[in-house]
C-alpha positions in Angstrom: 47.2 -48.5 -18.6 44.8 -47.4 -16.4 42.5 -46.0 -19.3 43.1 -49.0 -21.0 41.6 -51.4 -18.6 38.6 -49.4 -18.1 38.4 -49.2 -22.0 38.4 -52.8 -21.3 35.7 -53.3 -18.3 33.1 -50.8 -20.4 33.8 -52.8 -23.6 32.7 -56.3 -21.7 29.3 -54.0 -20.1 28.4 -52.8 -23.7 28.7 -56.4 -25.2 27.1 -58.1 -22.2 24.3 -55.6 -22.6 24.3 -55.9 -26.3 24.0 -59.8 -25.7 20.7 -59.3 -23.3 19.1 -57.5 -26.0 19.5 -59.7 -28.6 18.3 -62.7 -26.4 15.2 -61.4 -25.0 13.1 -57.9 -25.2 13.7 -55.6 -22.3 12.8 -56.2 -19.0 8.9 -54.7 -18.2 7.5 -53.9 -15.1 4.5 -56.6 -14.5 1.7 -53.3 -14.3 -0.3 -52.3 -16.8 1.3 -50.3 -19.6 -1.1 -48.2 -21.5 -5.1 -49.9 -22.0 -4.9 -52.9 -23.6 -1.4 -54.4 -23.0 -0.3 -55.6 -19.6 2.7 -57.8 -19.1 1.9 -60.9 -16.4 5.0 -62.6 -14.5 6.4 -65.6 -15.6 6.1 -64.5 -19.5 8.8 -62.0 -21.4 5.4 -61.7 -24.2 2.6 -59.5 -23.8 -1.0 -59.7 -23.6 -3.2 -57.8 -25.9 -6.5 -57.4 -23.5 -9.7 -56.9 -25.9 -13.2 -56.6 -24.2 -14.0 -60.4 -25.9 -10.7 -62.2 -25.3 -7.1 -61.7 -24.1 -4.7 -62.6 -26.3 -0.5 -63.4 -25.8 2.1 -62.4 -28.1 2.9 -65.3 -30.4 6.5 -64.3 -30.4 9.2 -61.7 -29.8 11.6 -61.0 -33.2 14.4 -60.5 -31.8 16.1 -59.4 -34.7 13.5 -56.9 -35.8 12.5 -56.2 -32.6 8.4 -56.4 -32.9 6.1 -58.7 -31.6 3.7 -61.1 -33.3 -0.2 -61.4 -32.4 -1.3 -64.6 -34.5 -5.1 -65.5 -35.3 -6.8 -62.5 -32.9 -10.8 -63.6 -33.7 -12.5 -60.2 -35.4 -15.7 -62.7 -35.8 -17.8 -65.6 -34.5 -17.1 -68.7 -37.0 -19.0 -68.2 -40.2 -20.8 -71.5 -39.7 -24.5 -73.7 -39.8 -27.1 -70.6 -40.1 -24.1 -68.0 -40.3 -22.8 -69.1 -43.5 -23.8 -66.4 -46.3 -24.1 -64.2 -43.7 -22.4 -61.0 -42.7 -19.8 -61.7 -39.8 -21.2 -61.6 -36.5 -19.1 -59.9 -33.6 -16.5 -62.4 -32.2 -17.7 -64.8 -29.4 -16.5 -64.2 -25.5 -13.2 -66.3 -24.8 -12.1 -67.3 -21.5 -8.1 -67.8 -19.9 -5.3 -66.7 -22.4 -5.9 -67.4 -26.0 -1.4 -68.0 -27.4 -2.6 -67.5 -31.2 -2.0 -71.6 -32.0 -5.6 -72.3 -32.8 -6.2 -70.7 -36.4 -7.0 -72.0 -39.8 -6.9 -70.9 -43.1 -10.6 -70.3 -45.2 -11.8 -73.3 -47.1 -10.3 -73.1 -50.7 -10.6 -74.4 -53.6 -8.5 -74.9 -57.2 -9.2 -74.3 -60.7 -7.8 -76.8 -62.9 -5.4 -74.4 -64.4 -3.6 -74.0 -60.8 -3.7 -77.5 -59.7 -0.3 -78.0 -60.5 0.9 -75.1 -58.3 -1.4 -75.2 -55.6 -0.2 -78.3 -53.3 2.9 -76.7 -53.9 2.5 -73.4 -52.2 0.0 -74.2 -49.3 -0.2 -77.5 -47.1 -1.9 -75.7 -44.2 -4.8 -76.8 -42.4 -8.5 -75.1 -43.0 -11.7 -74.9 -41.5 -15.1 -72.7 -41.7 -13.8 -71.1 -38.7 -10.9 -69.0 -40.2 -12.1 -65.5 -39.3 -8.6 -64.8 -37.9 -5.8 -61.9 -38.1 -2.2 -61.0 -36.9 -0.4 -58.0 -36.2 2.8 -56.9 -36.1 3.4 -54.6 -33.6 6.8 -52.8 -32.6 8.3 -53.4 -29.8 8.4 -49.5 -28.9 4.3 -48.8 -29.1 3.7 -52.4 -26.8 5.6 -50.3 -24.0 4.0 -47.3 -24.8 7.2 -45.3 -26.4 5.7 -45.1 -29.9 2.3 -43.7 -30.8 0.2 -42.7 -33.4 1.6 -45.5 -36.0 0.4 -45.9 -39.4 -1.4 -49.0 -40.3 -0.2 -51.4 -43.1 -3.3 -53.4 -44.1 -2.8 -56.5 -46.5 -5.7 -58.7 -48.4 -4.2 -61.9 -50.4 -5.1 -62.4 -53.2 -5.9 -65.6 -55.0 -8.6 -65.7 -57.6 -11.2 -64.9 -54.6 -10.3 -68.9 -54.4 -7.5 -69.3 -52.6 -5.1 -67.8 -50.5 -4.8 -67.1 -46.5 -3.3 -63.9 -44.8 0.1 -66.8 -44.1 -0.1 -67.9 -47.2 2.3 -68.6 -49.9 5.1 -66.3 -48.8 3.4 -63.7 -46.8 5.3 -62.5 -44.0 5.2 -59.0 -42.3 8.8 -59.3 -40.8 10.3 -57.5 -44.0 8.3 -54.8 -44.2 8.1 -53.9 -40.7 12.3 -53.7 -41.4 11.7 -51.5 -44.3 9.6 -49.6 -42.5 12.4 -49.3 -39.6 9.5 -50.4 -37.3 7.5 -47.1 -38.0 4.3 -48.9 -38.6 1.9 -51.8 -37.7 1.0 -54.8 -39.9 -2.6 -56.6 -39.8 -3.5 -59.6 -41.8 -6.6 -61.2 -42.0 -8.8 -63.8 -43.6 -11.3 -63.7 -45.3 -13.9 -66.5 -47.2 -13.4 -67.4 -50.3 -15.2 -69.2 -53.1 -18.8 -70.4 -52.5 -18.6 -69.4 -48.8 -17.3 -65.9 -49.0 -19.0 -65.3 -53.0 -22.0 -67.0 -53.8 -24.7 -64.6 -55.3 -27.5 -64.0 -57.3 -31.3 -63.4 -56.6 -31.7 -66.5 -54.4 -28.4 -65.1 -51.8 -29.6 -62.2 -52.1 -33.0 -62.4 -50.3 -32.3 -65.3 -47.9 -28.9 -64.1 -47.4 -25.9 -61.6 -48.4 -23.6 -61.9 -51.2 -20.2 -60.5 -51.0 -19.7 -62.4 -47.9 -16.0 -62.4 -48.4 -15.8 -58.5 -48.8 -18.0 -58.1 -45.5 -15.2 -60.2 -43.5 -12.5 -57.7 -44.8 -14.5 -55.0 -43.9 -15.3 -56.8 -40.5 -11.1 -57.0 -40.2 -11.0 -53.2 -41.3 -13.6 -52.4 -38.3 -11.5 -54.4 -35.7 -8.7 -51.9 -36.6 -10.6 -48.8 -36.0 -11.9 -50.2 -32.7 -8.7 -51.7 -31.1 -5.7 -51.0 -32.7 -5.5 -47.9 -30.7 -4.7 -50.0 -27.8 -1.2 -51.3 -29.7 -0.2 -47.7 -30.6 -1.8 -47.4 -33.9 -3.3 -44.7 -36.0 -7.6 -45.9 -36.8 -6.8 -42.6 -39.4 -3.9 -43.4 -41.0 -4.6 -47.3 -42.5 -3.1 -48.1 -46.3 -5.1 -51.0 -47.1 -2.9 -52.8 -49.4 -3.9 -56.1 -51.6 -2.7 -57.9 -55.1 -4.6 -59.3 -57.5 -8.2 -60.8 -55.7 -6.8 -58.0 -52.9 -6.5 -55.3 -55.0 -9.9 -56.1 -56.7 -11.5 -56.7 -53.3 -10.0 -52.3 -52.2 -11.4 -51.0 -55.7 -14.8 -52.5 -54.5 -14.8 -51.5 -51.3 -14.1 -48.1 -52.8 -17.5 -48.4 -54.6 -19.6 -49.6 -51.5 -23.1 -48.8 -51.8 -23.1 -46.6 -54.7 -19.7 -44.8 -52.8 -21.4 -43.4 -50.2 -20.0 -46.2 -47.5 -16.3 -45.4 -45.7 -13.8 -48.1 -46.4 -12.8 -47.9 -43.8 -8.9 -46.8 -44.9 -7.3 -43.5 -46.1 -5.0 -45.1 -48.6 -4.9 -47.7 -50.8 -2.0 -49.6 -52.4 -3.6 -51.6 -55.3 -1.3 -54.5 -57.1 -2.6 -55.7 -60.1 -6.7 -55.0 -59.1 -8.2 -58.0 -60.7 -12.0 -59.5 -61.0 -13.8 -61.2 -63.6 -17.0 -59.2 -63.8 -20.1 -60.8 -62.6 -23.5 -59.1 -62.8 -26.1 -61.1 -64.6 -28.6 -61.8 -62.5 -29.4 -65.0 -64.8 -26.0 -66.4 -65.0 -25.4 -66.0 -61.6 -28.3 -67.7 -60.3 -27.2 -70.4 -62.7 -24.1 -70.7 -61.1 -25.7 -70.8 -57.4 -28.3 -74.0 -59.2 -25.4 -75.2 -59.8 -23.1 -75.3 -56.3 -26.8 -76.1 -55.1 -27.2 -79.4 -57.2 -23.8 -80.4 -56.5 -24.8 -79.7 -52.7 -27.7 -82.0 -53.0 -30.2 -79.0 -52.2 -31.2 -78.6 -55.7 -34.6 -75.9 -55.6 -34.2 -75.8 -51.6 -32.2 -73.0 -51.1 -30.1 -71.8 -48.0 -31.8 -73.2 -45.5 -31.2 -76.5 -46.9 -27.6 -75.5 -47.8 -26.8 -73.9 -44.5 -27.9 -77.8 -42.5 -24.8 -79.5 -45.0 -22.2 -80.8 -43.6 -18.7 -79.4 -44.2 -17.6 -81.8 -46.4 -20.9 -81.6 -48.7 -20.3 -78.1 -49.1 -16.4 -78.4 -49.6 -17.0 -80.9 -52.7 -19.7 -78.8 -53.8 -17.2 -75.8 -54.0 -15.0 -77.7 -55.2 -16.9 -79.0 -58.0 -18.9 -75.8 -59.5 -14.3 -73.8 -59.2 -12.8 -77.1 -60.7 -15.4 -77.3 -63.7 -14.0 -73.6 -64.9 -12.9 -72.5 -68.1 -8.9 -71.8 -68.3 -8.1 -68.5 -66.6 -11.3 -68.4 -64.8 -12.1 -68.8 -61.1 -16.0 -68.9 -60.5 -16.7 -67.0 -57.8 -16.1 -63.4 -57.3 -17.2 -59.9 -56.0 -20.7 -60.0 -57.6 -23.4 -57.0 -58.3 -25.6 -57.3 -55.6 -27.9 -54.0 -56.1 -26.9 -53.2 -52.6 -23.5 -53.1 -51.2 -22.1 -53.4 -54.5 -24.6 -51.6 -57.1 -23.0 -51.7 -60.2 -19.3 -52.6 -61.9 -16.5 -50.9 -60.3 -15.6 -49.0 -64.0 -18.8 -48.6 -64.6 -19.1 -46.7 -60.5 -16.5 -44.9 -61.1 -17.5 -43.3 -65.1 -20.4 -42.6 -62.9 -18.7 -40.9 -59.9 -20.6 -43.3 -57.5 -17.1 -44.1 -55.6 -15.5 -43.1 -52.4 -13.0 -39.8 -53.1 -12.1 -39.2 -49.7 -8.8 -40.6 -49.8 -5.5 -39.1 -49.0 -3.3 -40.9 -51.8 -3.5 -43.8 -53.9 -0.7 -46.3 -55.3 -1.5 -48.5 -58.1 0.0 -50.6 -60.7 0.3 -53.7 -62.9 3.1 -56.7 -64.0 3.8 -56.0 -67.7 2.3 -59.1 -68.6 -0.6 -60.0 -66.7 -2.6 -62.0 -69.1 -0.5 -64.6 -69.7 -1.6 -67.0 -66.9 -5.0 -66.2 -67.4 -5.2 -67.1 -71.3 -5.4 -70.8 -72.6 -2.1 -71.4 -75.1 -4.1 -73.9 -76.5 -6.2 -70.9 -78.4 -4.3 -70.8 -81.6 -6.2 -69.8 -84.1 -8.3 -67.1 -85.0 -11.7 -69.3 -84.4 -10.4 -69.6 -81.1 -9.9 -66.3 -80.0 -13.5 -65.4 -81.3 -14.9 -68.8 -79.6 -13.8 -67.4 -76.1 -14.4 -63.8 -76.6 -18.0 -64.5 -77.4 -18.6 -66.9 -74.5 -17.0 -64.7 -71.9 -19.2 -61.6 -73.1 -22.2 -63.8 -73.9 -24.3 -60.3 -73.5 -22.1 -58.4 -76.0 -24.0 -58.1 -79.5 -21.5 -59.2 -82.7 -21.0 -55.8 -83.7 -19.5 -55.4 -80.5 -17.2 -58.7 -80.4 -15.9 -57.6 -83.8 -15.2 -54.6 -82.3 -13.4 -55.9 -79.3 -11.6 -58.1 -82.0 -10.5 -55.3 -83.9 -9.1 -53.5 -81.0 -6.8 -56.9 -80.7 -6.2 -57.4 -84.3 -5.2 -60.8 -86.0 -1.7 -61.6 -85.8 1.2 -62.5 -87.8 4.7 -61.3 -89.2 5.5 -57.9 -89.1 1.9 -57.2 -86.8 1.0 -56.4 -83.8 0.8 -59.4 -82.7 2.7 -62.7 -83.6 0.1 -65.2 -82.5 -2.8 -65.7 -81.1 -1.8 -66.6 -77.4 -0.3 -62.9 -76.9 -3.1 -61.3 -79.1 -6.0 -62.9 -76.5 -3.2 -62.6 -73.5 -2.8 -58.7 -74.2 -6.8 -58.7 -74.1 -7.0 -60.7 -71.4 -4.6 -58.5 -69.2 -6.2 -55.2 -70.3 -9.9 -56.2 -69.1 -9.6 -57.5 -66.2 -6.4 -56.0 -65.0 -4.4 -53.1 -66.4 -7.2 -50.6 -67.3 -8.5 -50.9 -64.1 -5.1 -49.1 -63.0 -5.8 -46.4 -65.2 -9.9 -45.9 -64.2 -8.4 -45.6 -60.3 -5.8 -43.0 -61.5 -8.5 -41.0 -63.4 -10.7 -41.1 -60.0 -8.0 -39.8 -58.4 -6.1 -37.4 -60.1 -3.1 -35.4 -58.0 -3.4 -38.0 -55.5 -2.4 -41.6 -57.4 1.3 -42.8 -58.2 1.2 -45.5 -61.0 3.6 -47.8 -61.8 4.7 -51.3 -64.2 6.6 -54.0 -62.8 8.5 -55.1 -65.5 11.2 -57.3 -63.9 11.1 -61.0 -66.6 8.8 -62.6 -67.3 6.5 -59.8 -66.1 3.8 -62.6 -64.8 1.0 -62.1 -62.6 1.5 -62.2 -59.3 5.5 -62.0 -59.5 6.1 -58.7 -57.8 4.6 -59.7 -54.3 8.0 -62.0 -54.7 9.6 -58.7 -54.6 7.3 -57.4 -52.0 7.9 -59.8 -49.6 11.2 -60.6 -50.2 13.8 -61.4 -47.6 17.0 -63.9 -47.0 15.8 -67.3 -47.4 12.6 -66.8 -48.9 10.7 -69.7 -49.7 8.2 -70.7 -51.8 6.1 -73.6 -50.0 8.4 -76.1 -49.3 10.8 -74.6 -51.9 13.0 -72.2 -50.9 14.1 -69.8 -53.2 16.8 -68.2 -51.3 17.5 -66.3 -54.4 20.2 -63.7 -53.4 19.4 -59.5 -54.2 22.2 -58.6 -52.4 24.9 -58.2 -55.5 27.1 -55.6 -54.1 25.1 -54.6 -51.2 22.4 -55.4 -48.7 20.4 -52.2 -50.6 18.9 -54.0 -53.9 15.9 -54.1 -55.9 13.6 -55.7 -53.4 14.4 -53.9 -50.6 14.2 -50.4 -52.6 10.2 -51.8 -54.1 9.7 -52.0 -50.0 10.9 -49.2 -49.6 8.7 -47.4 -51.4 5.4 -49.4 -50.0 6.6 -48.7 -46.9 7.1 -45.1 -47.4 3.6 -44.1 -49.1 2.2 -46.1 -46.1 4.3 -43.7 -43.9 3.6 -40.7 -45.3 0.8 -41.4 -48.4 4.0 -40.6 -50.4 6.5 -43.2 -51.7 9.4 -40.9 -51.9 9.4 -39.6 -48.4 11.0 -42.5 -46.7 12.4 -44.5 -50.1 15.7 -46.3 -49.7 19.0 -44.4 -50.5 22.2 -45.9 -51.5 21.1 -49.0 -52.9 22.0 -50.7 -56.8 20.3 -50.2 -58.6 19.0 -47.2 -56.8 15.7 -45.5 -56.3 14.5 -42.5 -58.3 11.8 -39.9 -57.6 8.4 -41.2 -58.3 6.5 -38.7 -60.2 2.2 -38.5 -59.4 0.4 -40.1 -62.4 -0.4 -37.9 -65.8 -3.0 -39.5 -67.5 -3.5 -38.5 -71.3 -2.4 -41.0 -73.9 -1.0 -43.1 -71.7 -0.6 -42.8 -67.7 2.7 -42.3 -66.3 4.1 -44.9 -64.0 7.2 -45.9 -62.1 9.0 -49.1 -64.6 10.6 -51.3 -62.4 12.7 -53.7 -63.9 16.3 -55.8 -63.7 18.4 -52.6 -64.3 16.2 -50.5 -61.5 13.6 -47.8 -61.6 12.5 -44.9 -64.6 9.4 -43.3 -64.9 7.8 -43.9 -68.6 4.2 -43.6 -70.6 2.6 -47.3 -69.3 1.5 -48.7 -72.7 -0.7 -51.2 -71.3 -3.1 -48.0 -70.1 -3.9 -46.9 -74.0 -6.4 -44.7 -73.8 -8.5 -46.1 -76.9 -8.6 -49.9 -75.3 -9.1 -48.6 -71.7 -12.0 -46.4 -73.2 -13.7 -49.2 -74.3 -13.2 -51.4 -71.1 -14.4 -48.4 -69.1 -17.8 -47.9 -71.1 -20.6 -50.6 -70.6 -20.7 -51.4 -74.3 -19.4 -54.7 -73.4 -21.7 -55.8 -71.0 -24.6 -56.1 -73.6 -26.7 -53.2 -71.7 -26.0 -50.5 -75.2 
């Protein structure tokens, strides 16, 4: 009896203890606790001392047991003579800065989008957006955890759109997958005519490639203070989709190669860019944001004195006016941070090999938002081909049309919306995957996401995916957990999480799950490259079609580009 009731009395301790966890993080002294954090009486978050500003937690997560640092400044607002310039250091900030004064870059919509886009953002932006967060666990803020890798995301979004809080980003699943063995930073960067306007005219009054300075600007503020948090400045995965995975493989080609990245492993979702590196048509395009500006033939200086709104309609404008699948602005050849096409860099070996390990991959069909359905006949298909390579000579359209033969029954093709979708896909997506696994060879784990319809975009769903997920407005809420709370998603995490652990996916994957995971196999690259298929019924290694040797060839040469 006796036993009993002190069964009894230790039961009610545990669970009253167990309740004081959940409710609030554990009780810190009010000293310092290792440079940089310090918790002040009166507040259950920290502050995150940097020598500019002093920043407090946003919030505790209770659940995953990390806390939040929202919109830390890495740079002074990219605004009046700053804009098309590279970020300056962040401006000194007095008191306690709580992370609620943050916007997202200015941002703009192709008419293909504009459906979608009110859809998934509604979130307030500004010039002044140079802003990250970080996830940090709670065990390196009190200085029990050390040493942790760094997960680094860049959003994608056409180099358009997009914000590090954007659409359905959210670092609280990872950091679970991750079982709070890492830290996650997210930061902003410009987009459209602030972060990409180029040509000869940007590039001696100002720099082009803005947008890819800001990210390296972010990338810097990691190696200088994420020490203070418990993190590893030698052990950051930068990790980006589409416009973010096109954004790493340039930064992997920075001046000529020869510049650090600033990372030691890359994960690389669907690397996309529409090639830009006519000097001509690009100063066409700047004319053009320039007119629209009402600085026609007066260049920066005039643009730079512009109100916000002048220059938001401008960008506006020039991205709106875009041909179906196309963006306008992008990572541009510069003859200086960026010298040449990535593919072309890398044929050349003018890229950055010091990495540790590389993860890569594609959707099975990436093209398919990016190709007009209203292309149906064989006119059409040679219509766009020959205005998006306006250098190329005919010899070398007919080739490129060749290579995607003319459909019909029994053919490769059945029309002529998966004939220019699968051409589409290949050049400015899925041989890319296969160029980075060449570059890297031992160190580079491909894979396909397969899951239906295989669109672009639709595996950061899978990446980010948690209970109650939402889409915008929309929530989803779309349940993975059939027969356990191990499922697809969590096992693609898993695996992210894993490589960004260890710069191998397999180390730390999930076990137990349905469907479960398999051993992911480094990259062979002959015919085909080998990948990790992901799909409805789980995971299998297989020969990625979509990395043909013959199509990627010609993609990877400079044929195309008019210059042989």
């Amino acid at each position: 009896m006796e036993l009993s009731a002190s069964l009894l009395v230790l039961l009610g301790t545990l669970l009253s203890l167990l309740q004081a966890a959940v409710a609030a993080p554990i009780a810190a002294p009010d000293t310092n606790i290792g440079i940089g954090i310090d918790f002040t009486p009166g507040s259950d978050l920290p502050l995150l001392k940097l020598p500019y500003a002093t920043y407090r937690a946003s919030e505790y997560n209770v659940l995953g047991d990390f806390y939040k640092f929202s919109n830390i400044r890495f740079a002074a607002p990219p605004v009046g003579a700053l804009r098309w310039q590279k970020p300056a250091p962040p401006l000194q900030e007095e008191g306690i800065q709580l992370g609620d004064v943050g916007y997202q870059c200015m941002q703009a919509t192709p008419a293909f989008l504009s459906i979608a886009y009110p859809i998934i953002t509604s979130e307030p932006q500004s010039e002044d957006c140079l802003f990250l967060d970080v996830y940090v666990p709670s065990a390196a803020i009190r200085g029990r955890a050390k040493n942790l890798p760094v997960m680094f995301w860049i959003y994608g979004g056409g180099y358009a759109l997009g914000a590090k809080d954007f659409f359905i980003y959210n670092g609280a699943p990872l950091m679970k997958s991750a079982q709070n063995n890492m830290i996650y930073v997210a930061p902003n960067y410009r987009m459209g005519a602030y972060g990409f306007l180029a040509g000869p005219t940007v590039e001696k009054n100002g720099v082009p490639n803005a947008g890819l300075w800001d990210q390296r600007a972010a990338l810097q503020w990691v190696q200088d203070y994420i020490g203070l948090v418990g993190g590893d400045k030698n052990a950051v995965t930068a990790m980006g989709e589409s416009a973010g995975g096109g954004s790493i493989t340039h930064h992997l080609v920075g001046n000529g190669g020869t510049l650090n990245p600033l990372f030691k492993r890359a994960i690389i979702q669907s690397p996309a860019w529409l090639p830009q590196f006519d000097g001509g048509q690009l100063e066409t395009q700047y004319a053009s944001f320039e007119a629209r500006a009402g600085c026609a033939g007066k260049g920066l200086e005039c643009l730079r004195g512009k109100s916000l709104q002048v220059i938001d309609e401008a960008n506006r404008g020039v991205i709106a006016s875009q041909d179906h699948g196309r963006f306008g602005f992008g990572p541009a050849v510069d003859n200086s941070f960026i010298r040449d096409l990535p593919n072309l860099e890398f044929a050349k070996g003018n890229y950055w090999k010091d990495l540790d390990s590389v993860m890569v991959g594609h959707t099975s069909n990436e093209g398919y938002i990016f190709t007009d359905p209203a292309a149906t006949t064989d006119q059409d298909v040679y219509t766009t081909v020959s205005t998006t390579f306006s250098n190329a000579t005919r010899s070398t359209i007919d080739k490129m049309l060749n290579l995607y033969p003319t459909p019909g029954l029994f053919k490769k093709y059945l029309t002529n919306f998966l004939r220019g979708a699968d051409l589409v896909g290949q050049f400015i997506v899925t041989c890319n995957t296969r160029t980075i696994a060449q570059a890297y060879p031992g160190k580079t784990y491909n894979y396909q996401f397969s899951v239906v319809p295989g669109l672009h975009a639709e595996d950061i769903l899978f990446t980010f995916w948690h209970p109650g997920i939402k889409l915008g407005p929309i929530e989803l809420d779309f349940n993975l957990d059939f027969l356990t709370s191990k499922n697809l998603a969590t096992g693609w995490q898993s695996y992210l999480t894993s490589f960004v652990r260890s710069g191998n996916p397999n180390t730390y994957r999930e076990s137990g799950g349905l469907p479960w995971t398999v051993n992911w196999d480094k990259s062979r690259v002959g015919d085909t490259v080998s990948a990790l298929n992901m799909d409805l019924l789980g995971f299998s290694m297989i020969g990625d079609p979509d990395t043909d040797a013959g199509r990627c060839g010609f993609w990877q040469s400079n044929v195309w580009t008019g210059r042989s």
